[in-house]
C-alpha positions in Angstrom: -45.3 13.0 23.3 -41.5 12.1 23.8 -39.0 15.5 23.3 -35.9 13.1 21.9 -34.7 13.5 18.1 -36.6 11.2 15.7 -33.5 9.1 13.9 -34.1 6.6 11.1 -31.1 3.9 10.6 -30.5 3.2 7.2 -28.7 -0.6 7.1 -26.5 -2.1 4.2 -24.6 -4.5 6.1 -21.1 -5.4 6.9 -18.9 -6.4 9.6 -21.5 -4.9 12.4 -24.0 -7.2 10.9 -21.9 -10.2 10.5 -21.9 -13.4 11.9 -19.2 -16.0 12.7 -18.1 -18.6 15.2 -18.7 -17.8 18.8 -15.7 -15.2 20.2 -13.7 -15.0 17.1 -12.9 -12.1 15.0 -11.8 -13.6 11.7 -13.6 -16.0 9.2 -17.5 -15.0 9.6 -20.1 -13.9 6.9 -21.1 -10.3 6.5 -24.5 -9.1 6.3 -26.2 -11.9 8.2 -28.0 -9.6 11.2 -31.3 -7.3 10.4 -31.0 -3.6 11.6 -33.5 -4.7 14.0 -30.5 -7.7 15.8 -28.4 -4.1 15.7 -30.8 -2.2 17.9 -31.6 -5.5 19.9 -27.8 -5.3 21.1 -27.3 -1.8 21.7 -30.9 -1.0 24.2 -30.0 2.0 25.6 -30.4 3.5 21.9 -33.7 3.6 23.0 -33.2 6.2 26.0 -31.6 8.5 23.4 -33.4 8.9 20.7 -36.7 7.2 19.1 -35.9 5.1 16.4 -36.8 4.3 12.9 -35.5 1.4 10.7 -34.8 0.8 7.2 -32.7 -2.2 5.7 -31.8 -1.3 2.3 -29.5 -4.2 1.6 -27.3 -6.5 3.4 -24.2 -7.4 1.7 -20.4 -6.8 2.2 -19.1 -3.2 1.6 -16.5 -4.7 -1.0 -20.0 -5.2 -3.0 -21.4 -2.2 -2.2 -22.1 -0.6 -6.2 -23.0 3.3 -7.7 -26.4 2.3 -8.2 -26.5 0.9 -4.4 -25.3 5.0 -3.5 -27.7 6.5 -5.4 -30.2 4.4 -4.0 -29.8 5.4 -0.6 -28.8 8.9 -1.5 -32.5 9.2 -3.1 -33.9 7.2 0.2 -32.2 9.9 2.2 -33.6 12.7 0.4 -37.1 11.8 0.2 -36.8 11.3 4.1 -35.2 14.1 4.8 -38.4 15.6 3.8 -40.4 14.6 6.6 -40.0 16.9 9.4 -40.2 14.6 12.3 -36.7 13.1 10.9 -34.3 14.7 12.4 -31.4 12.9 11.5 -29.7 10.0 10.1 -27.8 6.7 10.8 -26.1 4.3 8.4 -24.3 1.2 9.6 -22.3 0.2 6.7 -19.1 -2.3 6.4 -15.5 -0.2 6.7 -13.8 -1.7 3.8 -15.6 1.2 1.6 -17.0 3.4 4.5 -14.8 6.0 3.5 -15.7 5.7 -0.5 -19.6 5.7 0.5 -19.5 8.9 2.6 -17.6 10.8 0.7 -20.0 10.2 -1.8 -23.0 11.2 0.0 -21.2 14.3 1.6 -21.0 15.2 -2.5 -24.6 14.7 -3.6 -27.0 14.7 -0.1 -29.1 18.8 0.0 -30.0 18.4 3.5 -28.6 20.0 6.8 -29.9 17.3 8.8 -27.0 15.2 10.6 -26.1 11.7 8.5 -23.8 9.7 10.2 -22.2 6.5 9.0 -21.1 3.7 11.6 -20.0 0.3 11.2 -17.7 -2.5 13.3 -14.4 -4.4 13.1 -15.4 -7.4 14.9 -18.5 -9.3 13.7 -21.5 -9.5 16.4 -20.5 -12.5 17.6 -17.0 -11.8 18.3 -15.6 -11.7 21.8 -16.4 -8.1 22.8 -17.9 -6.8 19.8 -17.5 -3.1 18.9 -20.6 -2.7 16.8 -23.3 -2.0 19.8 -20.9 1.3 20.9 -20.4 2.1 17.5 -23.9 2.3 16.4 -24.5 3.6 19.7 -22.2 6.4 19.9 -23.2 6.8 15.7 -26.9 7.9 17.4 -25.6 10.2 20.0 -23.8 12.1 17.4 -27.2 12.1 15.0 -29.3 12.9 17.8 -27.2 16.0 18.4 -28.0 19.8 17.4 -23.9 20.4 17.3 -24.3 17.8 13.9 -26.4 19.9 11.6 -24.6 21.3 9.1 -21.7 19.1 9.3 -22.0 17.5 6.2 -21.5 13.5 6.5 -20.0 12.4 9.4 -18.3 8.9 10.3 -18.1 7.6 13.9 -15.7 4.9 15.3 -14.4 4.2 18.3 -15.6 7.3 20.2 -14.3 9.4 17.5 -16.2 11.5 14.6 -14.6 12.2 11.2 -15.5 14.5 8.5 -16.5 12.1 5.4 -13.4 13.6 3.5 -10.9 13.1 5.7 -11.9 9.7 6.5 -10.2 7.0 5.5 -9.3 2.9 7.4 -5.9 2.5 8.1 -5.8 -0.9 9.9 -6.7 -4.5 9.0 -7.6 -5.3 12.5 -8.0 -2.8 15.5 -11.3 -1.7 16.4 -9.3 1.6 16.3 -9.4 1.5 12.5 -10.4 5.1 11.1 -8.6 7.7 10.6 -8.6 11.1 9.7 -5.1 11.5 9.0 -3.4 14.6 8.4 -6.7 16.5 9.4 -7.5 14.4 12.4 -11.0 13.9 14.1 -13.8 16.5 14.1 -14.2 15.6 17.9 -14.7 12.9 20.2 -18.5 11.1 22.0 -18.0 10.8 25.4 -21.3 9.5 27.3 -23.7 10.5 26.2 -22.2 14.3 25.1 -21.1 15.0 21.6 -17.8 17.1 21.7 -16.5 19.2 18.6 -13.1 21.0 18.2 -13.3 21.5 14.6 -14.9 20.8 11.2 -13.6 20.5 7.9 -13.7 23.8 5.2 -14.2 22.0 2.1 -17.6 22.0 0.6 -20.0 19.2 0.9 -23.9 18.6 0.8 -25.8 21.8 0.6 -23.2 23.8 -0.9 -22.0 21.4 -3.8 -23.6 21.6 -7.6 -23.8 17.6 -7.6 -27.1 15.5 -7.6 -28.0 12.2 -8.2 -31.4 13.5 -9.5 -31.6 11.8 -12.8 -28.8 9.6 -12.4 -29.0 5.9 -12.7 -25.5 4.8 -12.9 -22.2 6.9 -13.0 -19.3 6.9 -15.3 -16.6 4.8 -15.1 -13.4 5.3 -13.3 -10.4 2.9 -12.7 -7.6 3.3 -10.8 -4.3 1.9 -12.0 -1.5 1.6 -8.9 2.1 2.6 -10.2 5.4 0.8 -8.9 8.7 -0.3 -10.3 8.4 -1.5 -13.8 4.3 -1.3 -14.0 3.5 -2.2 -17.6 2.3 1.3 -19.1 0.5 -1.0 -21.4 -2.6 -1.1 -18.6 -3.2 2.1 -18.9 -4.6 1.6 -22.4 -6.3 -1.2 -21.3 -7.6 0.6 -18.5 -9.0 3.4 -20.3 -10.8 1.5 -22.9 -12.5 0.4 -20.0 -13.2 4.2 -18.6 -14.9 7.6 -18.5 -11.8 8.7 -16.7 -8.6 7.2 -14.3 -7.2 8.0 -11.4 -3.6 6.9 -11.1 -1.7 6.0 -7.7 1.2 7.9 -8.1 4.4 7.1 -5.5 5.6 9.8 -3.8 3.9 13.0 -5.0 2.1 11.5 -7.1 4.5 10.1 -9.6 5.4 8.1 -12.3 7.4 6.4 -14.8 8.5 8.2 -18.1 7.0 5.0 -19.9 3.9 5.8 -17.9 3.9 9.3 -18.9 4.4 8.7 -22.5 1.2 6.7 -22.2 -0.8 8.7 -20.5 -0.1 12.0 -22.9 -1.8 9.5 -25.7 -5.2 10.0 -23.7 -8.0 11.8 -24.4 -9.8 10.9 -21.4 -9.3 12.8 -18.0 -6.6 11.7 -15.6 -6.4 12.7 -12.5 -3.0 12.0 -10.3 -3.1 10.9 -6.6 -1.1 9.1 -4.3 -0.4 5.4 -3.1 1.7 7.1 0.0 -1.7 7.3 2.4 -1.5 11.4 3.2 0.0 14.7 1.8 -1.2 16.6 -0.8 -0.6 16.3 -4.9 0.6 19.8 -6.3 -0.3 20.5 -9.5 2.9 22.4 -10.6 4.4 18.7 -9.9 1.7 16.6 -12.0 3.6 16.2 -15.5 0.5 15.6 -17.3 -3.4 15.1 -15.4 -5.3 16.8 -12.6 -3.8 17.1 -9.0 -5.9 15.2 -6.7 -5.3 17.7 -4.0 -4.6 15.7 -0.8 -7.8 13.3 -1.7 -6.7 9.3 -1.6 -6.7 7.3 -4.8 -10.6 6.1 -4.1 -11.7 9.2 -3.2 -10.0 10.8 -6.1 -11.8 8.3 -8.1 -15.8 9.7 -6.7 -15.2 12.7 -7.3 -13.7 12.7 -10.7 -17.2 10.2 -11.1 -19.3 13.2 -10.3 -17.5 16.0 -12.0 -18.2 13.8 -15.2 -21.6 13.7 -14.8 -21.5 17.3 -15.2 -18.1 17.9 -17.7 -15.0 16.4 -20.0 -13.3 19.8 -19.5 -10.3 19.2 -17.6 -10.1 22.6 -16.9 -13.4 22.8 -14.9 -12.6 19.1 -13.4 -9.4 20.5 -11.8 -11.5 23.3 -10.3 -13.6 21.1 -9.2 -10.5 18.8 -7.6 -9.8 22.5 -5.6 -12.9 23.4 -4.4 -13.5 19.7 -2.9 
């Protein structure tokens, strides 16, 4: 009987399954390759950890949906179950890596390690990231230093906590960052290496589910800049549950886009088009700081705090504590 860590990889696409002309890194098709082409280029997976596949779709991230997320959410769960899983794997394009793992890190009960891996060059490009990636994403899974961690992302020999993460390049295979928070630690061989982990709450320790949820509310994001027509935000909201607006600077705004927003009865809740910093709430003129949490993430979580509440109140104390 082998003594390596059972790990089931969950597929749903992306750049790490797409395909394109021979060497290039620009103009090919996501979600063309099975989870079982991924495995076929990375072999020495198999000296790590015994493997089990699942393709749950195969699609571009930019088409990834909330009822795709609750979907593997509830795949997740039910497998976690089985005690011969010991942990989890997700290849997943980057476009919306950070949206889908901050997602799970909100709504996933289980200690067992999820990690969420993906590529920047399709398979065919000339040296192709994706085999390391998924590689390195199994190490990490396959590790006892994991549990607990909530959801983790790994890129480029680096792991992130699911908050923190966000892409910050169009281009280099050096594309996620954890910005002001940095990495949780770094894959090197075949040894997973922590320094630190990130406080907020996540899985276990959060009240949200997606037990008995088929869809989510709706929440749009409107982007401020000089003379944006307040006039969306009406628009906008007929449209949502809630919004989240990119604010410049601290989070702000127009006057015209204030007056607007006071009309709402909706929840608002403010972030930031700047990339990093945090949104203080004694400098939000009307809405709920987003605390340092980018526009899209701002967004899932204000999602999930509906599911349970319309009082702004208890949304804002929600925006706190996550």
């Amino acid at each position: 009987m082998s003594n390596k860590k059972r790990i089931l990889i969950l597929a749903t696409g992306g750049t790490i399954a797409g395909v394109g002309a021979a060497g290039k890194s620009t103009g090919y098709a996501s979600g063309q390759l099975g989870v079982e082409d991924l495995l076929a280029a990375a072999p020495e997976i198999a000296e790590v950890a015994d493997i089990e596949t699942m393709q749950v779709c195969n699609i571009n991230s930019d088409d990834i949906t909330a009822e795709i997320w609750i979907k593997l959410a509830r795949t997740i769960k039910e497998q976690a179950r089985r005690p011969e899983i010991d942990g989890f794997v997700i290849t997943h394009g980057t476009d919306t890596m950070d949206e889908t793992a901050f997602f799970l890190n909100l709504v996933l009960k289980t200690e067992k390690p999820v990690v969420i891996t993906g590529s920047m060059r399709p398979s065919t490009a000339t040296s192709a990231d994706g085999p390391m990636n998924l590689y390195q994403a199994v190490v990490t899974a396959a590790s006892w230093k994991s549990e607990g961690m909530g959801v983790l992302v790994v890129f480029s020999g680096r792991i992130f906590s699911a908050r923190d993460v966000q892409k910050t390049s169009t281009h280099s295979v050096v594309s996620m960052s954890g910005g002001e928070n940095g990495s949780c630690g770094v894959i090197r061989d075949d040894v997973v290496l922590y320094s630190t982990k990130s406080t907020k709450r996540h899985t276990t320790q959060t009240e949200f589910t997606v037990d008995g949820l088929s869809s989510l509310p709706r929440v749009n994001i409107l982007y401020f800049s000089v003379d944006a027509d307040p006039a969306l935000i009406s628009m906008a909201a007929g449209l949502s549950d809630g919004l989240v607006i990119a604010g410049a600077g601290g989070g702000e705004y127009s006057k015209l886009f204030e007056a607007e927003l006071r009309k709402l009865t909706i929840p608002v809740v403010v972030s930031s088009r700047v990339g990093s910093g945090v949104i203080m709430s004694n400098s939000v003129p009307c809405g709920i700081a987003a605390n340092d949490l980018p526009p899209q993430k701002a967004a899932i979580l204000l999602r999930l705090a509906l599911t349970e509440t319309t009082d702004q109140a208890e949304i804002a104390r929600m925006f706190e504590k996550y």
